[in-house]
N, C-alpha and C positions, 0 to 999 in steps of 0.2 A: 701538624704544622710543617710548613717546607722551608726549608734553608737554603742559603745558598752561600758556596765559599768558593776562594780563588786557589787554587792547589798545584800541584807539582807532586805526579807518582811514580815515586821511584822503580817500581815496579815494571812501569810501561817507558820506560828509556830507547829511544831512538838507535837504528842500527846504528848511528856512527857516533853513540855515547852521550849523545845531547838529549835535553829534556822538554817536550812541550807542554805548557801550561796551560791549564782547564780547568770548567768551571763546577763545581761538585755541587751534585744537586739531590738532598736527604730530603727523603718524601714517603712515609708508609713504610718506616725501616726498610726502605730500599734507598742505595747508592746507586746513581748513575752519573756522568760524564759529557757537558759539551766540548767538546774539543774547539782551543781559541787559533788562531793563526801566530802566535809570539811560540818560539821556541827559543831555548836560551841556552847557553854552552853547557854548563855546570851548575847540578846544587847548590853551590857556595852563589849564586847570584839568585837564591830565593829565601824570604826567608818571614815567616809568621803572613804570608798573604800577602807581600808584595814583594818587588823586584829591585833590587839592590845590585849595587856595582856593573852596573850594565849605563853604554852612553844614552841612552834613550827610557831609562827607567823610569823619571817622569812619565813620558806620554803615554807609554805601556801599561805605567798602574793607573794612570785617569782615565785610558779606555776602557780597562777592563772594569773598575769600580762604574762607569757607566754603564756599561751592558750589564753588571750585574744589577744596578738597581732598575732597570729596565725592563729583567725578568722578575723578579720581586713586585713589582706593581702590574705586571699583566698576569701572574700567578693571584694578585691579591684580587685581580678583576673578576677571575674565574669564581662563578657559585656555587660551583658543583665538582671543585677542584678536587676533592677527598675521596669524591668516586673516581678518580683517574689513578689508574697505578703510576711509579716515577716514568716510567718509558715515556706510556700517553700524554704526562706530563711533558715531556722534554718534547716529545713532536709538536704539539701545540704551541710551543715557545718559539719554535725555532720558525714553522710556519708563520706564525704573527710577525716574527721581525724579519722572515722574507716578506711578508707586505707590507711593511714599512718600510722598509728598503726599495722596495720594485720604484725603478726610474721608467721612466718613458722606451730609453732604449733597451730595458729588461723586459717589457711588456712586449715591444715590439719583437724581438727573436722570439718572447714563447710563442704568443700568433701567429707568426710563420713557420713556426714547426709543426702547429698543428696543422695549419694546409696541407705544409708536404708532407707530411703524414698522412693526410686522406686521400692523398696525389690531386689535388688540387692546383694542376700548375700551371694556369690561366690567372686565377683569383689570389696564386701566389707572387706572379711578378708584376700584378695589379698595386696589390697590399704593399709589396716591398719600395716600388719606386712612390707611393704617397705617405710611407711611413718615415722612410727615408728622408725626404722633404722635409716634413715636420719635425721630424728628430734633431734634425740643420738647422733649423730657425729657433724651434723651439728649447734645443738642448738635449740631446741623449739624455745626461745625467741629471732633469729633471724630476722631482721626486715626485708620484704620482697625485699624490695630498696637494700637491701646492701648486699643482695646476687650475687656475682657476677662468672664469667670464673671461676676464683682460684678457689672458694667454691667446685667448680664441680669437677674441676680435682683433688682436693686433696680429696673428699669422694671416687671418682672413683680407686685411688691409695689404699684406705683405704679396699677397696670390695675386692679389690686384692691381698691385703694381707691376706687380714680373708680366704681365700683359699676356697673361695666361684664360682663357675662351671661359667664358660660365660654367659650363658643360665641367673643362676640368676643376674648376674651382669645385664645383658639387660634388664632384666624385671623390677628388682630396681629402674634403672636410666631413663627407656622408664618411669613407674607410674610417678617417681617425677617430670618428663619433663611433661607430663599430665598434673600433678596437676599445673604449675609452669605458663604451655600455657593457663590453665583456668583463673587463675590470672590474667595475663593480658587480657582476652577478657572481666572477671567484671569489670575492670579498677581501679582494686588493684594497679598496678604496672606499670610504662609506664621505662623499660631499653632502655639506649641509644648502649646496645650492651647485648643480651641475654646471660643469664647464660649460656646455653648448645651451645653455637657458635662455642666453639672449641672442643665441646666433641665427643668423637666415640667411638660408640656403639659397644660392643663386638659383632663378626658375628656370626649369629643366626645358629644353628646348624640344618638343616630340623630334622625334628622328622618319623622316619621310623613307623608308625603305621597304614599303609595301609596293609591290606589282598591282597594275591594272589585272581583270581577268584575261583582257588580248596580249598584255605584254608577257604574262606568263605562257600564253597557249604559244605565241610564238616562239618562247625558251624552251617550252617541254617539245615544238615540231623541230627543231634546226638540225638541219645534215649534218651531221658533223663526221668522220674521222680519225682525230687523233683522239686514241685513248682514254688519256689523261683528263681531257674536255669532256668524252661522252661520260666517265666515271663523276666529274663533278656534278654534271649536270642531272643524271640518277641521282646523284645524291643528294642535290637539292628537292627535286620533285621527290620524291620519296620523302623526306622531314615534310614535306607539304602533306603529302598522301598520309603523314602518320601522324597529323595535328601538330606540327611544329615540334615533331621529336627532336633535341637536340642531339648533336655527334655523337656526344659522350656516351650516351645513353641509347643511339642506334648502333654504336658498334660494340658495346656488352649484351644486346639483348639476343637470347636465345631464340630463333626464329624453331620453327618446326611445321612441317609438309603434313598438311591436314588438319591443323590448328590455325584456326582464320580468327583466334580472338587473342588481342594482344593486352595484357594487363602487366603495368609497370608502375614506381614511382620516382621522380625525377630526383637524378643527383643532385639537382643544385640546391632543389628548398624540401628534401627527404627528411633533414636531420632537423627544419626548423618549424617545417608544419605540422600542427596537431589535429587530431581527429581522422577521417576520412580523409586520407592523400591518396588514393592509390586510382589511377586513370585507366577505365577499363573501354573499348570498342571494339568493333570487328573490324578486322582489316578488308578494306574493300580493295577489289582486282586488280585497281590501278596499283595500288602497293606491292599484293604479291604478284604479279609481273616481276616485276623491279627486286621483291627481294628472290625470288627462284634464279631470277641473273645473276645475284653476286652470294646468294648462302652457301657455305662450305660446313666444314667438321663443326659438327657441335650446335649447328644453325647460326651461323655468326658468321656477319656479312664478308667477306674477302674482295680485297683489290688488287691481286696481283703483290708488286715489289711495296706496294703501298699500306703496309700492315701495321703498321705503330699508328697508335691516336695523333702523336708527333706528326708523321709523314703526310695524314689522310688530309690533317689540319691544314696542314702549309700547300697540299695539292688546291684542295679547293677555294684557302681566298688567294692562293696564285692564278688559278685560273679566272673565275666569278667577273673578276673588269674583262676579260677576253668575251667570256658569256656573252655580257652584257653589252657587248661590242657589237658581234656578229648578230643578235637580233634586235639591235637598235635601240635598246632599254639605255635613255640620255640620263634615268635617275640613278643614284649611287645604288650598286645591288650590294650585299653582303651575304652571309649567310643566313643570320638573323632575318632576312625578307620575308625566308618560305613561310615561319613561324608567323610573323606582322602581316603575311598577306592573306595567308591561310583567316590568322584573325579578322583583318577587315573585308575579306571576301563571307565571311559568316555574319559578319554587321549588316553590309549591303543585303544581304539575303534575305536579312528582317531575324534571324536567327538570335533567341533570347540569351542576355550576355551572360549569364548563368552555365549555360549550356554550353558556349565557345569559352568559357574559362577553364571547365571541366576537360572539353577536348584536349586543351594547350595543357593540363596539370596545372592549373595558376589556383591559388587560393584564394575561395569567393571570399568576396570583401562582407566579413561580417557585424559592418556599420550598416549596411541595407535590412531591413527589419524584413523583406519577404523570405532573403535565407534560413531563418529562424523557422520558415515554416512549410520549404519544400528540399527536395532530394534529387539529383539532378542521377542517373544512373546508365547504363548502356546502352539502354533502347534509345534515349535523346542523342545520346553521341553519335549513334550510328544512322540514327535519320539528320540530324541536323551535317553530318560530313558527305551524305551521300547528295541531300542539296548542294551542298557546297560548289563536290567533287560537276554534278550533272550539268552546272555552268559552263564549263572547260569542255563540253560537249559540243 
């Protein structure tokens, strides 16, 4: 049987002679100790388990007698509590009432620590400025239980008023729905009907940032000069050349002189896709051109003064509206083109989408019942990119 009592250890006295108060927790003739936040001057203000001669002695002994019977009923929950020594015991307790606690703006810092911990720091100043938002309307110190339907639809009303584009309203409420579905998979939160159950997403606008096949041949022929232009401009055609490789993941990959087969899998959906992620093709000539141009120590690509993911980043969408100046491209170009155009130049081609999903690293949509029953593997990639590539000829 486990106990639980409110104590004062003379033993464990504070450097400067004061006492803090804890909860004793006998369990398998083991003692152990949660430490409470009330510290109190002198012994003489405790006495048989509660807190005497102190101004605030009420509210002190009804928290503590709260939290005590709060671990007493999630110890009584436990079935298998008597295979737990006391420690186990007390981790378990204390985890359960961090998520009962966890507010809105507690969830929100753990999720961005885990970004910047992956250095994720795109997708972390994404998360931050729509977690932010939410947290404002919604409350920081929202408790994660008791956000419910309403919560949702009345921010969602709130987005729409601030006269904020579709586009961002979806990406606001898809993030918070993110963060909300992670919640429940640490087992922050168990709802008997999810927050977002009745919610619907504003419809996503496709984003036109695919190049014609002439408006790219005249981006990859332009004279150009200044440095800075020709490196961006490599570096576009080159994510083209590598099936929409993104930066990230062009400038950690190890190039090497004689190895014409590039196999990678992408940062961004590595840690979320199951099965077969991994994107393998030969690199065809128009690429390695472009990377024997810029490969240095270690095969990884170099730009000059331009060497941090930071720098490379802000080079090329500084430059990209320039690009798309000097060879007349009136559509918005981004970076993301090469990727979108690579894909819908493989469309036009008649090129099966199974096959241009595998080139990009996308993960086949397995609601289509023929995925079930083919394998898309290197020989496809490498003939369906050299069609592609033979257009621009």
């Amino acid at each position: 049987m486990t106990t639980f009592s409110i104590v004062v250890v003379p033993a464990k006295v504070l450097s400067d002679g004061r006492h803090r108060i804890r909860i004793a927790v006998a369990h398998k003739r083991q003692t152990r100790y949660i430490v409470t936040p009330f510290i109190l001057d002198s012994l003489s203000q405790f006495r048989n388990g509660r807190v005497i001669r102190h101004e605030h002695a009420d509210q002190i002994n009804s928290h503590l007698r709260k939290k005590v019977d709060d671990y007493i009923r999630l110890a009584a929950s436990l079935d298998d509590a008597q295979g737990l020594t006391c420690t186990e015991l007390i981790h378990f307790l204390r985890e359960a009432q961090r998520r009962k606690q966890m507010t809105l703006m507690l969830l929100t810092e753990e999720y961005l620590g885990r970004l910047e911990r992956e250095g994720q720091s795109k997708s972390y100043l994404l998360y931050q400025t729509a977690l932010t938002r939410a947290c404002r309307y919604l409350g920081g110190n929202l408790s994660l239980g008791r956000l419910g339907p309403a919560d949702i639809c009345r921010y969602t009303d709130y987005l729409e008023q601030e006269k904020l584009s579709s586009t961002t309203i979806r990406i606001y409420l898809t993030l918070l729905r993110v963060v909300v579905n992670y919640a429940v998979k640490m087992n922050y939160v168990n709802y008997p009907v999810h927050p977002f159950a009745v919610c619907r997403l504003p419809v996503a606008h496709v984003r036109e940032l695919d190049l014609t096949v002439e408006e790219l041949k005249r981006l990859r022929d332009l004279p150009l000069r200044t440095r800075n232009l020709i490196q961006t401009r490599d570096l576009f055609m080159l994510t083209y050349y590598l099936g929409g490789m993104n930066l990230r993941d062009l400038l950690v990959y190890p190039f090497e002189e004689g190895n014409d087969v590039l196999r990678y899998v992408r940062h961004k959906t590595g840690g979320r896709k199951t099965g077969e992620n991994e994107t393998v093709f030969t690199i065809q000539p128009e690429a390695r051109t472009l990377i024997r141009k810029y490969m240095g120590a270690a095969g990884l690509l170099r730009f000059g003064k331009n060497g941090s993911y930071a720098t490379i980043y802000n080079m090329v969408y500084r430059n990209l509206p320039r690009l798309a100046h000097l060879a007349g491209i009136t559509s918005r170009l981004s970076y993301y083109s090469a990727r979108k155009s690579f894909a819908q130049h493989g469309y036009d081609a008649g090129i099966q989408m199974e096959t241009i999903e595998y080139c990009i690293g996308h993960s086949m949509k397995r609601n289509r019942p023929v995925c079930n029953y083919i394998r898309i593997m290197q020989a496809h990639a490498d003939v369906a990119m050299r069609k592609i590539f033979d257009r621009l000829l």
